[in-house]
C-alpha positions as a printed NumPy array, in Angstrom:
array([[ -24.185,  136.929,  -81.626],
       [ -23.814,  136.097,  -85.608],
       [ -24.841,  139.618,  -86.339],
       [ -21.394,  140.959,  -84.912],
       [ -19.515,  138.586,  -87.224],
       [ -20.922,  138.808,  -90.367],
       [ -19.322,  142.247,  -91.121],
       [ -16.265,  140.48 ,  -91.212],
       [ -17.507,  136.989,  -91.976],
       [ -19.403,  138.027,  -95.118],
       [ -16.928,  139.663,  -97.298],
       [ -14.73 ,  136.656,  -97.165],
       [ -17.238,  134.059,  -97.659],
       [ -18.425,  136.36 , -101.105],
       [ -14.624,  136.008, -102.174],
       [ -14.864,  132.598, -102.078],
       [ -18.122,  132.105, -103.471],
       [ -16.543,  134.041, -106.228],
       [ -13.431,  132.222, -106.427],
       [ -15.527,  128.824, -106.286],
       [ -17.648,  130.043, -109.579],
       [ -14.101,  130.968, -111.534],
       [ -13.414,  127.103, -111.174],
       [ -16.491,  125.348, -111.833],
       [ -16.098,  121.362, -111.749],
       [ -19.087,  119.148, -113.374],
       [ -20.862,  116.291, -111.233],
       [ -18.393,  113.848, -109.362],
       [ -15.423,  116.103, -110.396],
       [ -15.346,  118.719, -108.126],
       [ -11.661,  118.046, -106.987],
       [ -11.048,  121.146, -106.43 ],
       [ -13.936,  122.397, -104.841],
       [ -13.874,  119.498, -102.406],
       [ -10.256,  120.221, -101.415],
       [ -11.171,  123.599, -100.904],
       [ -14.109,  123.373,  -99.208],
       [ -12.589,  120.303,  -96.857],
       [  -9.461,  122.586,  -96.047],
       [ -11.54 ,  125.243,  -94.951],
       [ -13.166,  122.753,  -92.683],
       [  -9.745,  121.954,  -91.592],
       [  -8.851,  124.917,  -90.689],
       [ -11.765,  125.708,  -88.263],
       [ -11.432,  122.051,  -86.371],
       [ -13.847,  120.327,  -87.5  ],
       [ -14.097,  116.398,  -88.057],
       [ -13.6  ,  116.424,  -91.891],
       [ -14.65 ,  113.049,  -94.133],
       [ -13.557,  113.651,  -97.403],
       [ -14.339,  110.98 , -100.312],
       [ -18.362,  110.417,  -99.715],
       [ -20.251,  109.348, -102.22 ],
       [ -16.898,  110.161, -104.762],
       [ -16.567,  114.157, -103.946],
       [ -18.228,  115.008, -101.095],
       [ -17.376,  116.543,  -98.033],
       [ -19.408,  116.051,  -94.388],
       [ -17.692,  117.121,  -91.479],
       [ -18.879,  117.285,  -87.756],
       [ -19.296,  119.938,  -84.988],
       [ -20.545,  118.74 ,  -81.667],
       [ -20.763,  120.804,  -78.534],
       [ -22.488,  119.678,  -75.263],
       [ -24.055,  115.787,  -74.112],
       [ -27.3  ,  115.997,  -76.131],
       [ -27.923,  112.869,  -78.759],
       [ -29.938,  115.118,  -81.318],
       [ -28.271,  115.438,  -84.801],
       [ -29.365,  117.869,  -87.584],
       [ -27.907,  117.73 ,  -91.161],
       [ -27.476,  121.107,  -93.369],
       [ -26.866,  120.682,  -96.955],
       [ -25.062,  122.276,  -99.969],
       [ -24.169,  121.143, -103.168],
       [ -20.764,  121.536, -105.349],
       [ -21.641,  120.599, -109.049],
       [ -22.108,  122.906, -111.849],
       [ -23.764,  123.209, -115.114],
       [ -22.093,  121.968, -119.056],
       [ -22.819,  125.49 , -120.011],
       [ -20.634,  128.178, -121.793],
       [ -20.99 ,  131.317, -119.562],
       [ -21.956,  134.233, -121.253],
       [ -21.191,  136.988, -117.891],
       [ -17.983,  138.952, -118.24 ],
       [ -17.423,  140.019, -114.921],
       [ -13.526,  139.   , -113.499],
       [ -15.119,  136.197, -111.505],
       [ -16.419,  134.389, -114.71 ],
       [ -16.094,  130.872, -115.621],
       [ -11.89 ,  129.713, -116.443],
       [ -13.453,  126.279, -117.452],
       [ -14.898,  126.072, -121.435],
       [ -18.63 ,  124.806, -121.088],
       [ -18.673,  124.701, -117.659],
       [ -20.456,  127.371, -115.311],
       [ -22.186,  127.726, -112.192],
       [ -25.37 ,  128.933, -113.403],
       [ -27.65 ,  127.07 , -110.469],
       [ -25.655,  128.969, -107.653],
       [ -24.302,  125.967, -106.115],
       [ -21.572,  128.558, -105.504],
       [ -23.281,  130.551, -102.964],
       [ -24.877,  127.467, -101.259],
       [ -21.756,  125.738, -100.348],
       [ -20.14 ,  129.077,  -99.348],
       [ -23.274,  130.14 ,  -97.186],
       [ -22.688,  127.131,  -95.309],
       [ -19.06 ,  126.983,  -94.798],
       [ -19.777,  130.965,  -93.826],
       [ -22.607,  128.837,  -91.061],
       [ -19.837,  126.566,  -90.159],
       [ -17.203,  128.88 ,  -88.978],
       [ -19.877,  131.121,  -87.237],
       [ -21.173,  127.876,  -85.639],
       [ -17.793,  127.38 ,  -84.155],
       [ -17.589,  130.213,  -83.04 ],
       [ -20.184,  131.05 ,  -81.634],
       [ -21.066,  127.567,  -80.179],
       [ -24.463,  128.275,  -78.947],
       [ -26.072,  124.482,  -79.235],
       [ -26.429,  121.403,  -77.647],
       [ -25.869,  118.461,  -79.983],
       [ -24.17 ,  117.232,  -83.207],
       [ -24.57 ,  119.561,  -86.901],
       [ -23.67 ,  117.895,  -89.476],
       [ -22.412,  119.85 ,  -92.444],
       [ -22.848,  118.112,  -96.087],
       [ -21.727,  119.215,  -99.034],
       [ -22.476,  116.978, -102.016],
       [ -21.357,  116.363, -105.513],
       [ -23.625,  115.933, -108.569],
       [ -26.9  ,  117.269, -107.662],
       [ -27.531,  117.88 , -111.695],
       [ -29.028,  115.01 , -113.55 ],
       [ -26.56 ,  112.359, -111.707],
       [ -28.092,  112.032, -108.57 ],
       [ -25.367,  112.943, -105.777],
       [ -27.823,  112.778, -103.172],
       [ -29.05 ,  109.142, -103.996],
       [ -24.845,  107.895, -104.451],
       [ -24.78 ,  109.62 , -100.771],
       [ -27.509,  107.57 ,  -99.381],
       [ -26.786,  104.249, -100.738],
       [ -23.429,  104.751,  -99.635],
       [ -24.613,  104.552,  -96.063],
       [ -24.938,  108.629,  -95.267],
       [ -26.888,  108.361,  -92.515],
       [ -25.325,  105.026,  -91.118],
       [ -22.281,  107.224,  -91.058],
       [ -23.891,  110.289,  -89.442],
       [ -26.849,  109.72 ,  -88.023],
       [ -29.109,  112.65 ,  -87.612],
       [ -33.015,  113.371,  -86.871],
       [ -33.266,  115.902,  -89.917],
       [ -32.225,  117.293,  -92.596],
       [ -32.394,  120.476,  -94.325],
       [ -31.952,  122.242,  -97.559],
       [ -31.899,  125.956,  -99.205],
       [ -31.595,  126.763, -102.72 ],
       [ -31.616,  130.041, -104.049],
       [ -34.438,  131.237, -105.86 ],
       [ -34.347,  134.461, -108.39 ],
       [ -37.674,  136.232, -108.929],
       [ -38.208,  136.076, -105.188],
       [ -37.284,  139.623, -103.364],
       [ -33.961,  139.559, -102.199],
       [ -33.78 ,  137.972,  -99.043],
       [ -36.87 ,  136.703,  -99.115],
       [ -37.45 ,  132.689,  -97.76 ],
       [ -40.097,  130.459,  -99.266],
       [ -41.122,  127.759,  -96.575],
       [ -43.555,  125.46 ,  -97.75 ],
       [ -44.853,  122.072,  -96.163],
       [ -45.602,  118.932,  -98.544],
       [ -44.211,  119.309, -101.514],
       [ -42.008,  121.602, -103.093],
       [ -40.128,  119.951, -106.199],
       [ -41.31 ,  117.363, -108.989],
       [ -40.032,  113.993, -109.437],
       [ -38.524,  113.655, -113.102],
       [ -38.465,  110.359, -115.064],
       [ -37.098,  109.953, -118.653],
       [ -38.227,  108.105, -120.94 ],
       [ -36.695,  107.256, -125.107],
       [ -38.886,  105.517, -127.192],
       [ -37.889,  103.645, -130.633],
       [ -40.483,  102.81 , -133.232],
       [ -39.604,  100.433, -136.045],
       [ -41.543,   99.86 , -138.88 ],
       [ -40.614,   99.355, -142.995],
       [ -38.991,  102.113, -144.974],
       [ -39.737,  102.755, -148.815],
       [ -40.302,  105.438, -150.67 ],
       [ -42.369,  107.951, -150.178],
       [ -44.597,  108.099, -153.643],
       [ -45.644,  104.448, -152.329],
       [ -46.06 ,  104.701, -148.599],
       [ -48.918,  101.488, -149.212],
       [ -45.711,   99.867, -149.326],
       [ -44.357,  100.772, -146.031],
       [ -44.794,  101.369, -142.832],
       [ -44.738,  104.451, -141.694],
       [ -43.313,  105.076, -138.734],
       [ -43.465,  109.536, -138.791],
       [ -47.033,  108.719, -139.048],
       [ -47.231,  106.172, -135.771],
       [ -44.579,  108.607, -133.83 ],
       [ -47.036,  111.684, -134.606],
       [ -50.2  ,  109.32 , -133.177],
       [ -47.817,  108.971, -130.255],
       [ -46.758,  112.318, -129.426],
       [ -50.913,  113.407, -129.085],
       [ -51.729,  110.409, -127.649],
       [ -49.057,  110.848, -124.749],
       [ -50.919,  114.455, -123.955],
       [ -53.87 ,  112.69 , -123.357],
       [ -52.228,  110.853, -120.083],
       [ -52.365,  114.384, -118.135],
       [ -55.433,  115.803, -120.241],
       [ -57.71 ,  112.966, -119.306],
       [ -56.101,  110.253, -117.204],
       [ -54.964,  112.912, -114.761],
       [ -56.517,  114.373, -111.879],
       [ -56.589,  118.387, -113.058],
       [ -55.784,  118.897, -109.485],
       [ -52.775,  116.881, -109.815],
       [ -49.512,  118.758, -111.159],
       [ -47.662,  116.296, -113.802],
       [ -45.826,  117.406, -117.117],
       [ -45.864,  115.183, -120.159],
       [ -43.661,  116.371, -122.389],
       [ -41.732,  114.749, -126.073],
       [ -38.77 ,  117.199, -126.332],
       [ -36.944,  115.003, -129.262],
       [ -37.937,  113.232, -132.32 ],
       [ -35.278,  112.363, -135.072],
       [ -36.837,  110.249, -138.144],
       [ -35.756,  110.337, -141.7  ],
       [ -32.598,  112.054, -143.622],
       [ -34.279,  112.46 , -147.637],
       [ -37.193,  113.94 , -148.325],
       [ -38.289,  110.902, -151.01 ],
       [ -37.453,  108.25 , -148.259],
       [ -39.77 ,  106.867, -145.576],
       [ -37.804,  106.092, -142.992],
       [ -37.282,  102.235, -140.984],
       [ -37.363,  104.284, -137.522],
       [ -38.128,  106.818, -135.624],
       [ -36.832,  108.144, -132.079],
       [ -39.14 ,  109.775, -129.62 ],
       [ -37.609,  111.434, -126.201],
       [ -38.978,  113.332, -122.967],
       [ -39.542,  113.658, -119.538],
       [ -42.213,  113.212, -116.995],
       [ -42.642,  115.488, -114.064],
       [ -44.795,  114.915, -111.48 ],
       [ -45.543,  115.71 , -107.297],
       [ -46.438,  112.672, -106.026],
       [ -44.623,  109.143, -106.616],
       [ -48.304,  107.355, -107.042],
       [ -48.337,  109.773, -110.387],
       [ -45.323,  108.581, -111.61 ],
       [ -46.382,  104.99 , -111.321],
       [ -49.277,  105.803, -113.495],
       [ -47.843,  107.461, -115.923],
       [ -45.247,  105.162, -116.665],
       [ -47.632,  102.441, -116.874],
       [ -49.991,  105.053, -118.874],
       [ -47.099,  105.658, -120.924],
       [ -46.636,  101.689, -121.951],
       [ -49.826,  101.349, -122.669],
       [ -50.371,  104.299, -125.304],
       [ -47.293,  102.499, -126.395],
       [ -48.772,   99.105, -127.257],
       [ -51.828,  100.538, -128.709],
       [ -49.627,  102.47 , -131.433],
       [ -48.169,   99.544, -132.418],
       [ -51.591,   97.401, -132.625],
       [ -53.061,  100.644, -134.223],
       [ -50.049,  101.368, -137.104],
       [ -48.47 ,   98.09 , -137.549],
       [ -45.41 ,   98.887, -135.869],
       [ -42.495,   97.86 , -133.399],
       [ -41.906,  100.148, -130.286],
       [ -39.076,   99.244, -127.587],
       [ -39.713,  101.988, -124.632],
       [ -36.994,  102.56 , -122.429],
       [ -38.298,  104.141, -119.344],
       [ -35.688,  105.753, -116.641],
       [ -36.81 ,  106.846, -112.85 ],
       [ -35.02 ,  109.78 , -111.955],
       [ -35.276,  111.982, -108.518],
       [ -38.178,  111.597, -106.947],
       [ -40.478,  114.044, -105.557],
       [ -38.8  ,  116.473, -102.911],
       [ -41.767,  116.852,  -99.778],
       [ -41.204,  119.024,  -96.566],
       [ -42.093,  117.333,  -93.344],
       [ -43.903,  119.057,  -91.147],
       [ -42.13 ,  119.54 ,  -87.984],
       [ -38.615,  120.617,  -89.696],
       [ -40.762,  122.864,  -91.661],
       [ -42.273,  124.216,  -88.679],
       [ -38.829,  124.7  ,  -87.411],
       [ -37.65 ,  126.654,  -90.266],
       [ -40.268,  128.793,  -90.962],
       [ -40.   ,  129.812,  -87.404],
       [ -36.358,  130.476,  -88.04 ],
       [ -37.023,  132.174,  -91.455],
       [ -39.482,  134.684,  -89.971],
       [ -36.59 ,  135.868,  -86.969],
       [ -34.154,  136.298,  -89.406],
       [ -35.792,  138.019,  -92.244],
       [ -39.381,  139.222,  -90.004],
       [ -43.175,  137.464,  -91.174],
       [ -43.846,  139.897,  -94.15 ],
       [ -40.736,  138.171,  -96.081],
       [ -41.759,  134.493,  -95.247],
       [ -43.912,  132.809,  -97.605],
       [ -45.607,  130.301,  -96.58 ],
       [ -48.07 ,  129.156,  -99.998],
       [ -45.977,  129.12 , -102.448],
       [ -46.608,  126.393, -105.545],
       [ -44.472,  123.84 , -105.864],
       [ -41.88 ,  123.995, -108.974],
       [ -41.89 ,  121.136, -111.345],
       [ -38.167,  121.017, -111.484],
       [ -36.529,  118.276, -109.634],
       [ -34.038,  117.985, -106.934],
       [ -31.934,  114.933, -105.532],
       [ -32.292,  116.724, -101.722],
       [ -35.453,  113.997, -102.43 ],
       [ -33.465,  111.053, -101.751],
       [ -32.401,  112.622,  -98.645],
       [ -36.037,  113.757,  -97.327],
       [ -36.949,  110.101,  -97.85 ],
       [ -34.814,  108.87 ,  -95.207],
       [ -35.684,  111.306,  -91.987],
       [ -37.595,  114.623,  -91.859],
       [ -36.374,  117.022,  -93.764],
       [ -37.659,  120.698,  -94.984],
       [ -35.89 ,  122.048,  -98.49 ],
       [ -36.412,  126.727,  -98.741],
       [ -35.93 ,  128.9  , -101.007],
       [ -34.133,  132.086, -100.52 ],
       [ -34.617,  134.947, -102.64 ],
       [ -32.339,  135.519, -105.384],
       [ -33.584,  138.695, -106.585],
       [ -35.655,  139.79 , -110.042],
       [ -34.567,  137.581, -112.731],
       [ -34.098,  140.162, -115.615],
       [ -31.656,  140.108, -118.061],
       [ -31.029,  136.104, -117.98 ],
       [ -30.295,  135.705, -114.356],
       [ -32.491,  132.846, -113.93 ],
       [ -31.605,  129.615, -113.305],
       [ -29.524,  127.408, -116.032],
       [ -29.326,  130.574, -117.627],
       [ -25.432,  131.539, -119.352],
       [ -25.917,  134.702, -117.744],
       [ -27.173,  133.974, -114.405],
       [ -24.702,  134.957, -111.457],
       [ -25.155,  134.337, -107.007],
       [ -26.293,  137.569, -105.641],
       [ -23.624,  137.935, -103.136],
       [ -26.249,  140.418, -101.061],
       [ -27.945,  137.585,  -99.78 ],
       [ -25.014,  135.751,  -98.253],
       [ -25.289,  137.173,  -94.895],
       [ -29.391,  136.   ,  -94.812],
       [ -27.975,  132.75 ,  -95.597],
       [ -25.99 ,  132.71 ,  -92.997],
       [ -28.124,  134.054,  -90.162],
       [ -30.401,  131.431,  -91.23 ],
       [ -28.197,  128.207,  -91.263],
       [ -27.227,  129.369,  -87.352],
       [ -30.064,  130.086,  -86.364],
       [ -31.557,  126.975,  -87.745],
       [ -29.221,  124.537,  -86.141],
       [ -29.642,  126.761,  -82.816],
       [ -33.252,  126.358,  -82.813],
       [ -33.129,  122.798,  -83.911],
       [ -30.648,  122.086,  -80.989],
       [ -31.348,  124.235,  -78.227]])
C-alpha cells in the first residue's frame, strides 16, 4: 500500500524538491534538472527517453498485457526572477527562481514513479512526462509537434499544479475549462512629429494611441458576451522622449485572455478592426502584430470523472472541489488536452500570505503536501488502469 512508503518515500522526495529549487534552470535549459530527474528514472528501471522536445524526460513503466496507456505530467522550467526567500534551499542562480513550484511537481511525480514500481498494482502502460518550458515558450506545444504521442501513445493525460490560497491538501477538480488561452499582441502607430506649440502641424500619434487604448475596452465591454470570461488588457505604451516634441510613433503592448478559442478569434479580428478605424479616424499608420499563444486548457469529462473520484479517496469529499472558476492564467498542458482526454487539478498550496503566491520572489513549494501528491498520482494511474 503507498501509505506504508511514504514515511520513508516523502522525506527524500522533499530533499530533492529542495535541491531541484537551489538550481533553477530557465525554459529549454534545464540540463541539470533533466539529468537528474532521468538518473533517478534510471535508477528505478524504467525505460528513460531523454532529449524530447530539447529537455524533457518521458520514461515508461508497464506491468501486465492490457493496451491502455495514461500519461502524468510535470514540468521543469523556472521563472527570470531574483528570489527574495533566505532559507538554505534558496535560489544559487542570479534571476532565476522557482517561484511556480515546478519543483514540487516534478518531484511529486518521480516520488509516484518509484512508488509505482514498487508497488506495481496496474494493468497497462504509465507514462511519466516531465517537460521543459512550460513559461511563455510553450514546452508542451515543442512536445507535441515533435510527435509525443506518436512516440507514446496513451488514452489520457493528466495534469496537477499547485495552487496557494487553497487549504493545504486540498484538490480542485473541475470539468470544461480551467485555464485561459493568452494571445499577445504589439501595436505601432506612425504618424508626423513636430512640436508641440503647433500640433495642427502634426500628427499626433499619443492622441490616436489614447483613442486606442479605450476603444480596445470596448471589445469585452460591448462586443463580449458578459457571460463570457476574456481580459483585454494594454500593459505598455512608450511614445515621446521631450516634453516640447510630438512624437513620429507610438508603441502599444498587451495580452488577451480568454476561455474559449471562438473568443480569441473574435477578438483578434475585433482587435484589427478598432485598429483600422484609428487610423481612418486620426490620420495615422498602425502595423499590428498579433501573436497566438497557449490556448485554452479544458478538462474532459471522463478523465475528470476519474480524478475527482481519485481526489475524493485520497483527501475524503469535503476537500474536493468540484465548482471552482476557471483562472485566466494560461497553461501549455492545453496543447496536450487537445490531442486525447485529459483533466489538469489543482492541489492546495496553502494561504498565500506574505508573497507566497505564484510568480511571487518570495513564494516557496509547501513540502507538506508532497505526500497528497503522491497518493494521488498512484492512485490515479491505479484507477485509470485497473
Amino acid at each position: 500500500m503507498i501509505n506504508e512508503l511514504l514515511p520513508t518515500l516523502t522525506p527524500k522526495i522533499a530533499a530533492l524538491r529542495r535541491d531541484i529549487h537551489a538550481h533553477p534552470e530557465l525554459a529549454f535549459d534545464e540540463k541539470r534538472t533533466a539529468e537528474k530527474v532521468a538518473a533517478y528514472l534510471d535508477g528505478l528501471g524504467l525505460e528513460v527517453h531523454r532529449g524530447v522536445a530539447r529537455t524533457g524526460v518521458v520514461a515508461k513503466l508497464s506491468l501486465g498485457a492490457n493496451p491502455r496507456a495514461i500519461g502524468l505530467r510535470a514540468e521543469m522550467d523556472a521563472l527570470p526572477l531574483a528570489e527574495l526567500n533566505t532559507f538554505p534551499h534558496h535560489s544559487t542562480h542570479e534571476g532565476k527562481m522557482h517561484a511556480c513550484g515546478h519543483d514540487g511537481h516534478t518531484a511529486m511525480l518521480l516520488g509516484a514513479a518509484e512508488a509505482l514500481s514498487t508497488l506495481r498494482n496496474f494493468d497497462g502502460t504509465v507514462y511519466f512526462i516531465f517537460q521543459p518550458a512550460e513559461e511563455h515558450a510553450g514546452g508542451g506545444r515543442v512536445m507535441v509537434e515533435e510527435g509525443l504521442f506518436e512516440r507514446f501513445p496513451m488514452d489520457r493525460v493528466f495534469g496537477l499544479h499547485n495552487w496557494p490560497g487553497m487549504p493545504v491538501g486540498s484538490f480542485g477538480v473541475t470539468e470544461g475549462p480551467v485555464m485561459a488561452g493568452t494571445d499577445s499582441f504589439e501595436i505601432i502607430i506612425t504618424g508626423r512629429g513636430g512640436h508641440a506649440a503647433m500640433p495642427h502641424q502634426a500628427v499626433d500619434v499619443v492622441l490616436a494611441g489614447s483613442a486606442l487604448v479605450q476603444a480596445a475596452q470596448s471589445l469585452v465591454s460591448r462586443d463580449t458576451d458578459p457571460l463570457a470570461a476574456a481580459v483585454v488588457s494594454v500593459t505598455r505604451f512608450h511614445a515621446g522622449h521631450a516634453d516640447n516634441i510630438l512624437p513620429e510613433t507610438a508603441m502599444l503592448g498587451g495580452t488577451v485572455r480568454t476561455l474559449n478559442g471562438e473568443l480569441q478569434d473574435a477578438i483578434e479580428a475585433g482587435l484589427r478592426r478598432v485598429c483600422a478605424g484609428i487610423e481612418a479616424t486620426y490620420r495615422v499608420s498602425i502595423d499590428l502584430r498579433y501573436e497566438r499563444g497557449y490556448p485554452p486548457t479544458t478538462n474532459a469529462p471522463e478523465p475528470t470523472s476519474i480524478a475527482r473520484e481519485v481526489a475524493r479517496e485520497v483527501v475524503g469529499d469535503a476537500k474536493v472541489l468540484t465548482h471552482l472558476p476557471p483562472s485566466m492564467g494560461a497553461e501549455d498542458f492545453a496543447y496536450l488536452a487537445r490531442v486525447v482526454p485529459a483533466c489538469y487539478v489543482w492541489l492546495g498550496n496553502g494561504p498565500g500570505e506574505g508573497g507566497c503566491t505564484l510568480h511571487s520572489p518570495h513564494y516557496d513549494f509547501n513540502d507538506e503536501i508532497i505526500a497528497t501528491g503522491i497518493r494521488y498520482w498512484v492512485r490515479l494511474a491505479e484507477r485509470a488502469l485497473a
